[in-house]
Each structure stands twice: as C-alpha cells, then as structure tokens.
BAFITI-215060 format. One line per 10 residues: number of its first residue (from 1); their letters; for each residue x, z, y of C-alpha. Coordinates in nm, 2 decimals, padded with zeros to 4 digits, always signed. Each point is the difference from the previous one (the first is absolute). Layout:
% BAFITI-215060
NUM	a	X:Z:Y | ...
***
This chain:
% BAFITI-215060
1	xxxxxxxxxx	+05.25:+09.81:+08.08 | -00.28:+00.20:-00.10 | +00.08:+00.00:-00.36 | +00.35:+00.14:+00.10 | -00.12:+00.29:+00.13 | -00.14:+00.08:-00.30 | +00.23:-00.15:-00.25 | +00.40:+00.12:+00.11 | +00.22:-00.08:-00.21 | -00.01:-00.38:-00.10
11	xxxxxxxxxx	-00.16:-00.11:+00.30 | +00.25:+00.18:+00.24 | +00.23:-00.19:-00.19 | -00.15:-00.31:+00.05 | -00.06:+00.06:+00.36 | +00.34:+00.04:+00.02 | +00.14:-00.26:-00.15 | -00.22:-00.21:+00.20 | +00.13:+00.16:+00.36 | +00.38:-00.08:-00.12
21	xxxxxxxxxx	-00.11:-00.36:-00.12 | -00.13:+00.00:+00.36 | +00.29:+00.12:+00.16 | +00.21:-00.24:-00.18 | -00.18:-00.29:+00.06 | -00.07:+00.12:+00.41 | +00.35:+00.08:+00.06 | +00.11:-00.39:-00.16 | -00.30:-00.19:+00.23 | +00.17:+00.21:+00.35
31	xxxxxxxxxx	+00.37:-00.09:-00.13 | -00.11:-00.35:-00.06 | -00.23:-00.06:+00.33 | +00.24:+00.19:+00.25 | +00.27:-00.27:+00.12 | +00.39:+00.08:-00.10 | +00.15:+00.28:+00.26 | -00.35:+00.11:+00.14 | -00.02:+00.40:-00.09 | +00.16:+00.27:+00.24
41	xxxxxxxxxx	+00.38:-00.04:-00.04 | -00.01:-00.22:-00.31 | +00.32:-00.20:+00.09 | +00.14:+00.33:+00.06 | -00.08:+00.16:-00.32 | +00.06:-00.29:-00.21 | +00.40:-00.05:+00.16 | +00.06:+00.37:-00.14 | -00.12:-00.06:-00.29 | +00.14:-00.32:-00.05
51	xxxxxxxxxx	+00.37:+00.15:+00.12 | -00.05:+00.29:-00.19 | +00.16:-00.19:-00.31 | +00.31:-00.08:+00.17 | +00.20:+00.36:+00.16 | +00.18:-00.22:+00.27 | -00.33:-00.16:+00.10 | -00.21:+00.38:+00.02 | +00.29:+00.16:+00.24 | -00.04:-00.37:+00.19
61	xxxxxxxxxx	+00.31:-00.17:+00.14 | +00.09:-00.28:+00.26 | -00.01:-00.26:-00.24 | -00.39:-00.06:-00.09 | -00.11:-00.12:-00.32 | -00.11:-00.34:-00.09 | -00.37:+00.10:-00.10 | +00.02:+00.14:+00.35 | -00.04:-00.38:+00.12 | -00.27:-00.06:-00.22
71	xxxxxxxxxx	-00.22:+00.34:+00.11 | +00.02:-00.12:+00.36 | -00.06:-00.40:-00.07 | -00.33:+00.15:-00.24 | -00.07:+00.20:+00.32 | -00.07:-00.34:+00.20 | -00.14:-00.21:-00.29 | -00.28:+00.26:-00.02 | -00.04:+00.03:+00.35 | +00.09:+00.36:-00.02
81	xxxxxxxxxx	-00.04:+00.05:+00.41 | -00.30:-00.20:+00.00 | -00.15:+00.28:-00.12 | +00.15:+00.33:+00.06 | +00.18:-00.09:+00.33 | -00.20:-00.30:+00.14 | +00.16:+00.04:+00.37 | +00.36:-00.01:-00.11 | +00.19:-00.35:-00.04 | +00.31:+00.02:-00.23
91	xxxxxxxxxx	+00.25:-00.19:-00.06 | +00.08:-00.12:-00.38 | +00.40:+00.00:+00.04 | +00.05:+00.43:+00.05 | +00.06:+00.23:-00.24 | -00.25:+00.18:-00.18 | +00.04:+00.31:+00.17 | -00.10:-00.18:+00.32 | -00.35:-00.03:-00.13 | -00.07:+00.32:-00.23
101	xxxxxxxxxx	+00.12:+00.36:+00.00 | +00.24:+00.02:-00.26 | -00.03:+00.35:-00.13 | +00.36:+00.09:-00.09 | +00.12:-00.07:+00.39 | -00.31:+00.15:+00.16 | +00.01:+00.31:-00.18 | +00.38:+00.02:-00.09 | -00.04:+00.02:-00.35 | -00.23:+00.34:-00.01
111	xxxxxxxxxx	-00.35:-00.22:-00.06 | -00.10:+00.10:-00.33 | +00.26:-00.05:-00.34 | +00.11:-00.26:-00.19 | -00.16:+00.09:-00.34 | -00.31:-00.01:+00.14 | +00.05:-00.36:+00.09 | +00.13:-00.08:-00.30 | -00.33:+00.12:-00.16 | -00.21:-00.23:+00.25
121	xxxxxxxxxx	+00.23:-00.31:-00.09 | +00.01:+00.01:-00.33 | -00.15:-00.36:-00.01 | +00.31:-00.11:+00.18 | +00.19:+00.02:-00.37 | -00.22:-00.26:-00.14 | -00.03:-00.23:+00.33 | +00.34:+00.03:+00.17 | +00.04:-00.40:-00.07 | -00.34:-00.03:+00.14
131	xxxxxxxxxx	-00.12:-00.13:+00.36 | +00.00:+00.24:+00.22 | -00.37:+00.00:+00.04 | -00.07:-00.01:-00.38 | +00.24:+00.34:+00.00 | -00.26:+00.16:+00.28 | -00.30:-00.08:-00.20 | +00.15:+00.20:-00.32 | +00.02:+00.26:+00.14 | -00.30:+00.01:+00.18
141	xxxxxxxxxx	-00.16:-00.06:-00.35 | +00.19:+00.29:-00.15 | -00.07:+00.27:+00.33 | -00.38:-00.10:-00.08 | +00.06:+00.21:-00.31 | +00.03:+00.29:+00.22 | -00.30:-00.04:+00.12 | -00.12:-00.03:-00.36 | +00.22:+00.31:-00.04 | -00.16:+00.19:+00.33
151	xxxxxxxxxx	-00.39:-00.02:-00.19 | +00.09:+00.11:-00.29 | +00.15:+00.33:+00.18 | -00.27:+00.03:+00.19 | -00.22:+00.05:-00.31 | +00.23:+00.26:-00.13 | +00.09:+00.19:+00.32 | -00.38:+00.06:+00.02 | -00.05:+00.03:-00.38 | +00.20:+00.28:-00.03
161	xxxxxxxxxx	-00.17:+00.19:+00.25 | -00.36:-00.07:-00.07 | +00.00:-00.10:-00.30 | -00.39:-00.08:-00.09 | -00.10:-00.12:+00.32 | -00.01:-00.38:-00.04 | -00.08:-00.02:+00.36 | +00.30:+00.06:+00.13 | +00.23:-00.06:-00.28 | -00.13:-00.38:-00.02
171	xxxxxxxxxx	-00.04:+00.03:+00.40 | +00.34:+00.05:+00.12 | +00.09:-00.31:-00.19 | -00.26:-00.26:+00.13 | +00.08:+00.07:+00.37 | +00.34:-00.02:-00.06 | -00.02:-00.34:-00.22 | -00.24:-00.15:+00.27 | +00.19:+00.13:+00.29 | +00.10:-00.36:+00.20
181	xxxxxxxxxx	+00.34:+00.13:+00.19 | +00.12:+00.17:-00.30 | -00.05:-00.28:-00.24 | +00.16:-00.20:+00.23 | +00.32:+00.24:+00.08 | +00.02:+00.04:-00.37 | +00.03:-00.38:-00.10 | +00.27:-00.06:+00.29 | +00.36:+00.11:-00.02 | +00.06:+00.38:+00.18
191	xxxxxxxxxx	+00.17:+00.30:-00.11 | -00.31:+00.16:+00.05 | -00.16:-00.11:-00.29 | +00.24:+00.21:-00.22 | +00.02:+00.31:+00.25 | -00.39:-00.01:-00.07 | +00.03:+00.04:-00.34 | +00.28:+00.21:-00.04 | -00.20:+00.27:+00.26 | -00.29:-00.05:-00.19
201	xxxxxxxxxx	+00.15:+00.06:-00.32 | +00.15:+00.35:+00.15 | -00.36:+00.10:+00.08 | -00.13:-00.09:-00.30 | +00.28:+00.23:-00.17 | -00.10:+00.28:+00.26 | -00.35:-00.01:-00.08 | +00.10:+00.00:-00.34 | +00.23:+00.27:+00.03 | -00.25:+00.23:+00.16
211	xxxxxxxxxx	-00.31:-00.07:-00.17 | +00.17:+00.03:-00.37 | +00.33:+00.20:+00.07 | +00.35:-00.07:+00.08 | +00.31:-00.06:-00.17 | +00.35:-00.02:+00.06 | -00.03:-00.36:-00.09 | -00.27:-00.10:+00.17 | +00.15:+00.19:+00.30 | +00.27:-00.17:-00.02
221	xxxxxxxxxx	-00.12:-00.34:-00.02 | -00.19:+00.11:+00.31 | +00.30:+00.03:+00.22 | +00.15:-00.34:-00.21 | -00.30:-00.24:+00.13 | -00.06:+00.20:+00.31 | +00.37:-00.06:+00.10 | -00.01:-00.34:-00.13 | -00.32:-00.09:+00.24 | +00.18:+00.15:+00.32
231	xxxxxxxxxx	+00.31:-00.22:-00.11 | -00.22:-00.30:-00.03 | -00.17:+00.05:+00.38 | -00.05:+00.19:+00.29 | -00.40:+00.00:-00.02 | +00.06:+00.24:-00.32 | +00.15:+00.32:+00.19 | -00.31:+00.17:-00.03 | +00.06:+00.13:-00.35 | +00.22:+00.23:+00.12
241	xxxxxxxxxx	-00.29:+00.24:+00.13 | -00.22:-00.01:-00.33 | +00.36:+00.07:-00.21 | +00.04:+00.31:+00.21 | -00.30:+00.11:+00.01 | -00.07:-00.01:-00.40 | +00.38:+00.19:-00.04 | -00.12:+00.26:+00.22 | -00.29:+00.08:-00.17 | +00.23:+00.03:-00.29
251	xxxxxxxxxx	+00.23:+00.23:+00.17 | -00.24:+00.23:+00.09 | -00.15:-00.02:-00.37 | +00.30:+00.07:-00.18 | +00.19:+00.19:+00.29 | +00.06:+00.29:-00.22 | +00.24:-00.21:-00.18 | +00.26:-00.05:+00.31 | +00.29:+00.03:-00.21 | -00.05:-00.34:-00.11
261	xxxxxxxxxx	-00.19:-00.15:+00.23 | +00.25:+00.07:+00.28 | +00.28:-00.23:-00.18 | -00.27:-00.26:-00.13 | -00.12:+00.03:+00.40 | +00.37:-00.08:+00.12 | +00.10:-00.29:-00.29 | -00.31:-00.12:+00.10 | +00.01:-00.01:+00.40 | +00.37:-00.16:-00.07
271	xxxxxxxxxx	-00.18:-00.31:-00.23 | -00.23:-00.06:+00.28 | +00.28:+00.01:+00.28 | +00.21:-00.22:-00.19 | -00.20:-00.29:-00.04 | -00.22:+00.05:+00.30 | +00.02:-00.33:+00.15 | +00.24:-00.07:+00.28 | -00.30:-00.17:+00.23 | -00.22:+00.28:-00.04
281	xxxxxxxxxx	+00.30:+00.21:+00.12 | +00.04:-00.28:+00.28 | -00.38:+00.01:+00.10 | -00.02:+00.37:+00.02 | +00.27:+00.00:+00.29 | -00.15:-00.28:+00.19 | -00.39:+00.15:-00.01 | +00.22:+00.36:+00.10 | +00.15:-00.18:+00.30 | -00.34:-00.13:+00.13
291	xxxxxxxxxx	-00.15:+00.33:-00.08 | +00.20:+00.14:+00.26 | -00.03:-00.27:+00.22 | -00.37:+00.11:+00.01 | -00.14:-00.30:+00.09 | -00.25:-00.04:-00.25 | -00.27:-00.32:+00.03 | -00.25:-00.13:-00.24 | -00.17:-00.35:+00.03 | -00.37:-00.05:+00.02
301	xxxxxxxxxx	+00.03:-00.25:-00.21 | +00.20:+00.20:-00.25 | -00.24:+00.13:-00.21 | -00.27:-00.30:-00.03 | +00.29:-00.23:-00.06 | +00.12:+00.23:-00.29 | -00.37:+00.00:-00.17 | -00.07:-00.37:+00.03 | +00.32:-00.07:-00.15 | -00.08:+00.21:-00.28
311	xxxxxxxxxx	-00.30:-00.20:-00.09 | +00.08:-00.36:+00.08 | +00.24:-00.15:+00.29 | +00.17:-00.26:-00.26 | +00.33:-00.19:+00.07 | +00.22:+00.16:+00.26 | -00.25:+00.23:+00.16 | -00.16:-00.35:+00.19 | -00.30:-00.05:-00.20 | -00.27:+00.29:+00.15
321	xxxxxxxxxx	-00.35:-00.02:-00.13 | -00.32:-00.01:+00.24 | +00.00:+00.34:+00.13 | -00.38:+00.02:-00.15 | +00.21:+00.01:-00.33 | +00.17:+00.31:+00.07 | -00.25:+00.17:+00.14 | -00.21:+00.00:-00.27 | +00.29:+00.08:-00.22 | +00.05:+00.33:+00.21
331	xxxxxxxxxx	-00.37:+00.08:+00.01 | +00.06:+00.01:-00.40 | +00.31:+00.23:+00.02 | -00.19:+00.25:+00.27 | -00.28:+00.00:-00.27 | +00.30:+00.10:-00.23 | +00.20:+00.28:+00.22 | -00.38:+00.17:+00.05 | -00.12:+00.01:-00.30 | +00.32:+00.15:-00.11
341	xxxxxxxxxx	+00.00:+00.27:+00.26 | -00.34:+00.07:-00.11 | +00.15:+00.01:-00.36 | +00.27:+00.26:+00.09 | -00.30:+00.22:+00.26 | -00.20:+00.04:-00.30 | +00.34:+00.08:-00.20 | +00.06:+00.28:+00.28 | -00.34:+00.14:+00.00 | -00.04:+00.03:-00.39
351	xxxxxxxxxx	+00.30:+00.16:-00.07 | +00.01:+00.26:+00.32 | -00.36:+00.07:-00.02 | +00.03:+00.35:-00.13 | -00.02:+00.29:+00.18 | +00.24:+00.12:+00.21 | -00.01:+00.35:-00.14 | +00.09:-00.16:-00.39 | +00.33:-00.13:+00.20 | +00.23:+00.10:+00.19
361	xxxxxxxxxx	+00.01:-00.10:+00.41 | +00.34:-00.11:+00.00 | +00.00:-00.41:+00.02 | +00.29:-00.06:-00.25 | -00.09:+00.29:-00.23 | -00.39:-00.13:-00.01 | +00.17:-00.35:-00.07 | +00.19:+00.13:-00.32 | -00.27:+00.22:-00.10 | -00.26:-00.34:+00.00
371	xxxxxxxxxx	+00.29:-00.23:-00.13 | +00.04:+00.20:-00.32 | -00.33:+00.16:-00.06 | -00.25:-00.29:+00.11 | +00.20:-00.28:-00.11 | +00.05:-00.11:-00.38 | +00.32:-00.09:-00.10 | -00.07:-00.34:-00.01 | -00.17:+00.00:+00.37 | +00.31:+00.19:+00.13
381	xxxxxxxxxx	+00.20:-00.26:-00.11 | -00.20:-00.30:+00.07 | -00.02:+00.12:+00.36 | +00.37:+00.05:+00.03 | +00.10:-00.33:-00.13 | -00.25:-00.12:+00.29 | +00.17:+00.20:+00.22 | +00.32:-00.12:-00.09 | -00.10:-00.39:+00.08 | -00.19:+00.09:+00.33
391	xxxxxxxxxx	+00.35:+00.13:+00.08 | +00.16:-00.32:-00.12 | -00.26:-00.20:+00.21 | +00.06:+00.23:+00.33 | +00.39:+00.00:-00.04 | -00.05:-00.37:-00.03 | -00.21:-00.09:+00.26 | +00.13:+00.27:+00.23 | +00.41:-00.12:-00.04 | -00.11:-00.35:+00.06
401	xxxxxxxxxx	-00.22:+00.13:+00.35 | +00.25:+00.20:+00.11 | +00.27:-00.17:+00.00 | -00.15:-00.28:+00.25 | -00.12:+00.30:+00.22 | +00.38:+00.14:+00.00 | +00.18:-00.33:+00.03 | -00.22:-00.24:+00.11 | +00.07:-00.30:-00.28 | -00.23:-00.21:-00.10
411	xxxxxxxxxx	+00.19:-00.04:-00.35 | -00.31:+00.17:-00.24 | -00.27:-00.06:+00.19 | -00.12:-00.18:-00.37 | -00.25:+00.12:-00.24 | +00.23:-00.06:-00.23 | +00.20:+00.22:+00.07 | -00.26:+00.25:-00.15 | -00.05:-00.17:-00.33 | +00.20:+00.25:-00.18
421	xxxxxxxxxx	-00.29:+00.22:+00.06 | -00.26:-00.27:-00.12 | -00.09:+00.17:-00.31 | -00.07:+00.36:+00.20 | -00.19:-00.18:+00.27 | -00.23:-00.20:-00.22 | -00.05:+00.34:-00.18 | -00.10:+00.20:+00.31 | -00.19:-00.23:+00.13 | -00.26:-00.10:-00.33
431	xxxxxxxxxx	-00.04:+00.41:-00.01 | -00.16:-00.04:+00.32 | -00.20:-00.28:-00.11 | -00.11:+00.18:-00.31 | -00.10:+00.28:+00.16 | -00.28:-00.25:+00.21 | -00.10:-00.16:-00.31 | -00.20:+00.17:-00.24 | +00.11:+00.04:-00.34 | -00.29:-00.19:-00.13
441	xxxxxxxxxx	+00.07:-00.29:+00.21 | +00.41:+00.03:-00.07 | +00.00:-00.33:-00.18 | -00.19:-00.21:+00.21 | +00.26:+00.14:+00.26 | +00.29:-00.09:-00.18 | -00.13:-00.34:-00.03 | -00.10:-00.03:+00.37 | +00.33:+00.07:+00.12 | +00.19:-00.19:-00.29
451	xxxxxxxxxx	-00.23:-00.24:+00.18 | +00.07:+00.05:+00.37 | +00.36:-00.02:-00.09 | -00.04:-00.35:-00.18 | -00.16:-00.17:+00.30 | +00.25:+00.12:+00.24 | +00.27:-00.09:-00.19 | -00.16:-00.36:-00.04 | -00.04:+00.03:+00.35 | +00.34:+00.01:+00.10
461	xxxxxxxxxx	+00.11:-00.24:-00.28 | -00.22:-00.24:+00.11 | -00.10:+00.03:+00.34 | +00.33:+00.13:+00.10 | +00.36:-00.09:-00.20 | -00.12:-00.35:-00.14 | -00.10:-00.15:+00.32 | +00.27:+00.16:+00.22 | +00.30:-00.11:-00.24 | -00.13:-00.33:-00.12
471	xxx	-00.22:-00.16:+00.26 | +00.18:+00.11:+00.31 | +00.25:-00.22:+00.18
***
C-alpha cells in the first residue's frame, strides 16, 4: 500500500482489480452460506421477477401458477419461518399468498415496473426448467454482479472528483466491498440491488456533468437512468432534488436565453410528468393526508434500528450483533462526521478570512464575491459536485425520516433503504477521516481501516450468519 501511493497508475489498477476479485468472490461465499428465501422480501422479489416473463402472471389472476406450489413447498423445506418468523405455525396446504406478501395484490400493481424485473431475472431464461431453488440461486449469483458493479462505481464516482487522491478514490471502494449488510443485500434477490445502481449511475453522470461540462446527451441520459431508477423503486425518489437543483443552476446561467429555454423548460416538465410513476403520485397523497392529520410520531428506536441495519442485521432484520459491535462502529463514524466538520470550519475560515472592508457586508454578495475570486475553477467545481451529493444524502435520509414521522409506518425503517447514497456516504465520511490522519501517515490509514473493515466483516460471517443459519435448530 505504500508503494501505491507513490506509484498510481499500475498499482491503482492492481488494487482494483483485486477489490472486484474480492467482491466477486464475497458476494458468491454470502449467496452460498445464506439458506434459500432468507434476505428481506426475497420470496417477494423473486415471484416478480419470475412472473415478469409471463403478462397474465405480472397483472396476477385467480388462477395461481404451478411454480407458485413449488415457492411455497421450498418455503417449508428450508424452514423459511424457522428463521424469519419463528412464533408463527403455518399450514403447508394454503396458497402462497397466505404466507408472503405478494407484491402485485399488496400494492395494486404500482410497486416498481416490469422491465426492471425482467433485468433482475434474466437467469430465469436459462433455468426456467430448473428447480425452483436452483432458479433462486442464479439469480442470486447474477445480483452479486451488482455488487461487483456497485465497487467499481464507487471508484469512479470518487475518481472523477479527486482524481489524485488514492485515499479516497481506493477508500470509498474498500468500505463498500467489506461492508457485511450490503454484500449480503447484494448477493440476495431485491429490486434494490438495481435501484442502487441505477441511482448511482445518475450521480456518477452528475458529477461528471458538473465537474467536466454538460451536454445535451449526457443530460439526457441523466433524466433516462434517473427515471429508470424511480421506475425500478421507491427508495430512489430522492433524485428528484439533485436534478432540480443542477437545472436551476443552469437556468439562472443561461437565463438570458429564455426564448429557448422556456419551450425546452415545458417539453421537458411534460417528459417528467409523463412517466412519473403512478406510486410516487399514490405516496405523495397519502404522506399529504397524514400531513394534515398532524399527528406526527417518530420511534426511539427509529433511528438506531436504521444505522445497525446499515452495517450488519443479516437475514430478515433477526440477526442483531452484540450491541458492543455497533457501538464501536458509531464511535468510528462520529470520528468521521467531526473530522469532517473540522474539514469544512477550516474551509470556512480560509476562504472568508479577508477583510471585511476588501468585501462587501451583504452575506450572498460576500459569498459570490469568495466563490469566484478565491476559488479556482477546479475548487468551485469540486465543491459543488460535493454539494450536489450531500444533497443527495439529505434528500435521502431526510424522505426516508420523514415519512415515518408523518405516517407512522414502519415500512423503511432499513439501512438499506439508503444504499443508493452508499457511494456519497462512504465519500463524506473518509473526508472526515482524512482530515484526522496526517498526510504522511495516509497509507498506514488506509490500511488500518481496509483492516478494521475485514475483521468485522469476518465477524459477522463467522461469529454471526454461519452459526445462526447452520447450527441453529
């Protein structure tokens, strides 16, 4: 790791190639070692995609398929409720929708689309004449590629706005290749996994877009994958705020030009409406009815709940470390969150240290004035890219909180439901651990936490998941 610092090119490359190896070979041990039907909604997600290749079987109907027999007897042969519902006592001779949600009746056909689960079953083509089980594990096999996928993002995302700082360009993808929960997410069946990617992708295009200029190409693939991801799952909305955001800044840069932005402005608008997705229209009433309701409530619990399933509560939410665990994980991220409001006080003070008779007293003004005159090109855009992903993580975080405080569900009360901000979290919070660590000392600290990460992801492998799912009766 040393060397790498000081030789970039090859050795990043190496380095890389080693982390997606990794992730590869990570995201096949969790697919392997985690029992048939034991992820969040797996049965769930894999009858979608499954009856995604048949139009009769997506709308549902009163007649159930045949393979619907064989989810439910592979429910009992793998002791499905052993596990994520040990106080319940089924009976083998109901239909499947007497055990699991099935998505298409709960939500009435407005959870997510159909193309998206035809993406996540492709490896239904080559297995449809397969057991039922042997069909699960293909495509858990071919969902770990997402998470294959998600590292190599992660590199780029970060790449392209640091460039020749190996510390968080190599960073960002160690956590997230030794992150327990989302290895294990992403070598289970969930729509998730491809709303991940697809947001992640429209960030990366973002960053890209502001740090080296936009086209009408790239802004139009933009609005393509950014669609595409809200089409694919709920968790996604967020990217509505960052897209608005960046085409407002635009407005105001090229407002001169209203003649033509005015009609691209409505055509626009009228693409977005169009294929807005019917639940987000749905959801937006029902969070306006309990808004006026006003009896807003948030759980104690909330919140913890939310980080420890970010780092590891495998299976259905069930499987909670020693609390030790995540208390030393949290004493890591508040080492993070400070030294990165250090990072951005010293930011403050260097650039607004001139006197105030060189500027003027008006707060915006005196913001412009420093923007353009203290800030190199490349730092003004550097810093609103950043700015443009702390949004992405606070519309995130702040949609998922708010809507239990308005309604009261329980629903997203998963870390998961953050992962489409993975990539922006791990970046925030390894500025805040650079900014603690000297630069001298930056690779021993990359491979202390590359470290830290690989013992607490062999804790929860084997101290955790192995003995819970195969030595527990």
């Amino acid at each position: 790791m040393f060397i790498l610092f000081t030789n970039t090119v090859s050795q990043t490359s190496k380095v890389m190639a080693i982390l997606l190896a990794l992730a590869l070979v990570r995201g096949i041990i969790y697919a392997s070692i985690v029992p048939p039907w034991q992820a969040p909604d797996e049965p769930a997600h894999f009858e979608r995609a499954k009856a995604a290749f048949n139009t009769i079987e997506w709308v549902g109907s009163t007649e159930q398929p045949v393979w619907y027999d064989n989810i439910r007897d592979s429910l009992f042969t793998f002791r499905f409720w052993h596990y994520a519902l040990p106080h319940q006592h089924p009976a083998p001779d109901q239909p499947l929708n007497h055990y699991i949600q099935l998505y298409h009746e709960v939500y009435g056909g407005l959870y997510s689309s159909r193309v998206a689960y035809l993406i996540i079953g492709l490896p239904i083509i080559m297995t449809s004449n397969q057991p039922i089980v042997l069909q699960l594990y293909a495509m858990r096999l071919y969902t770990v590629l997402f998470g294959v996928l998600m590292v190599w993002l992660g590199y780029l995302l970060t790449k392209t706005i640091f460039p020749n700082d190996l510390f968080l360009s190599l960073g960002v993808p160690i956590l997230i290749t030794f992150t327990p929960q989302h290895t294990h997410l992403l070598s289970t069946v969930n729509n998730g996994n491809l709303a991940e990617v697809l947001a992640t992708v429209s960030l990366l295009l973002l960053v890209r877009g502001v740090m080296a200029g936009f086209s009408w190409s790239l802004g139009g693939v933009i609005i393509v994958v950014a669609i595409f991801a809200m089409w694919t799952k709920a968790t996604t909305y967020f990217l509505i705020f960052p897209l608005i955001v960046i085409g407002s800044l635009y407005l105001l840069r090229y407002r001169r030009h209203w003649h033509w932005l005015l009609p691209l402005g409505f055509i626009i608008i009228s693409v977005v409406y169009y294929f807005i997705p019917t639940r987000l229209l749905v959801l937006i009433g029902w969070g306006w009815q309990h808004l006026m309701k006003s009896d807003l409530y948030m759980e104690p619990t909330y919140l913890s709940h939310i980080f420890r399933s970010f780092w590891a509560m495998p299976g259905w939410l069930h499987l909670r470390l020693n609390p030790f665990w995540y208390k030393i994980v949290l004493g890591f991220v508040g080492v993070g969150v400070g030294g990165l409001l250090i990072r951005l006080g010293r930011l403050a003070y260097q650039k607004f240290r001139t006197t105030s008779d060189e500027l003027p007293n008006h707060f915006v003004r005196r913001l412009v004035l420093v923007w353009q005159q203290q800030c190199s090109p490349q730092q003004q855009r550097q810093l609103l890219a950043l700015a443009i992903l702390a949004l992405a993580i606070l519309s995130a975080v702040s949609i998922q909180i708010g809507w239990h405080i308005i309604t009261g569900s329980m629903a997203y009360h998963q870390g998961r439901s953050i992962y489409p901000v993975i990539v922006p979290l791990y970046l925030f919070l390894l500025l805040g651990w650079q900014q603690v660590i000297p630069a001298s000392k930056q690779p021993l600290g990359l491979i202390t936490l590359t470290t830290l990460f690989i013992l607490f992801d062999g804790l929860v492998l084997f101290n955790y998941i192995i003995p819970f799912f195969h030595t527990s009766y």
